[in-house]
N, C-alpha and C positions, 0 to 999 in steps of 0.2 A: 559556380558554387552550387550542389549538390545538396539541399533538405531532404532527406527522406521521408514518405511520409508518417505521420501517425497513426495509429491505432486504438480506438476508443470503446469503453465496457462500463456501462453503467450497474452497479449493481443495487437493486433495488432489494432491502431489507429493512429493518427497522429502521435503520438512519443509514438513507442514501451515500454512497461513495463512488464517485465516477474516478475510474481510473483510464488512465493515458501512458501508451508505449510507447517509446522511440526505439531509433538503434541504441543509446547509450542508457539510456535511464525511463522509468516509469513515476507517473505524477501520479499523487492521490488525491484527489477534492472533497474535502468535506461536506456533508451538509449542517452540519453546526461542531462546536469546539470539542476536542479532546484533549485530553491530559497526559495519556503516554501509548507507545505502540510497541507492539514485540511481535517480529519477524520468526517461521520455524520453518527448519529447510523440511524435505520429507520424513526424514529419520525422527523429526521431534525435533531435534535438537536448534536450541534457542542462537540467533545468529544476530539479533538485535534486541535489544533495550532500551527506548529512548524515551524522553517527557516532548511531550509536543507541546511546542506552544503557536503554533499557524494552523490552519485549516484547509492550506495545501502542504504536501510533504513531498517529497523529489527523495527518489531510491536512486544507487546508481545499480543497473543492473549485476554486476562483478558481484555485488553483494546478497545476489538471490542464487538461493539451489537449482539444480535443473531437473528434471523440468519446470519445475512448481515450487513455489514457497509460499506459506499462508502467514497472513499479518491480522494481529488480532489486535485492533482500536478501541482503547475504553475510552471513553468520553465521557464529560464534567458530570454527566446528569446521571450517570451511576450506569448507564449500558454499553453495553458492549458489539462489536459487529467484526467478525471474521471473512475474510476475503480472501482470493486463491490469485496471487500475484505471477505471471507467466514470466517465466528469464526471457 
């Protein structure tokens, strides 16, 4: 049985978000609570809408553009942090 490995990208902004790649899916870690996130492939165009209620989030990759799609995280406390999520 075959784990491939991960791949890890901390991005350091106003509020910290360590993200982690596999082959199938991409994890995102909080550094404190948000309230909802929205995914946009390159075009713009809006490909998720969700309320968050965890402080990790799990994408399954299928559901990112290629090459790139950006997730934009508001969190409880009124800020905001956009992130460049790789398929």
């Amino acid at each position: 049985y075959y784990t491939p490995p991960e791949s890890s990208e901390m991005i350091k902004g106003a509020n910290a978000v360590e993200i982690k790649y596999n082959e199938v899916d991409c994890t995102l870690q909080l550094s404190k609570p948000a309230s909802r996130m929205m995914v946009y492939d390159v075009d713009g165009t809006q490909v998720l809408n969700n309320k968050i209620t965890s402080q990790t989030i799990r994408l399954n990759k299928s559901l990112l553009g290629k090459p790139c799609s950006l997730a934009v995280i508001a969190f409880t406390d009124g800020t905001t942090e956009v992130v460049k999520l790789k398929h």
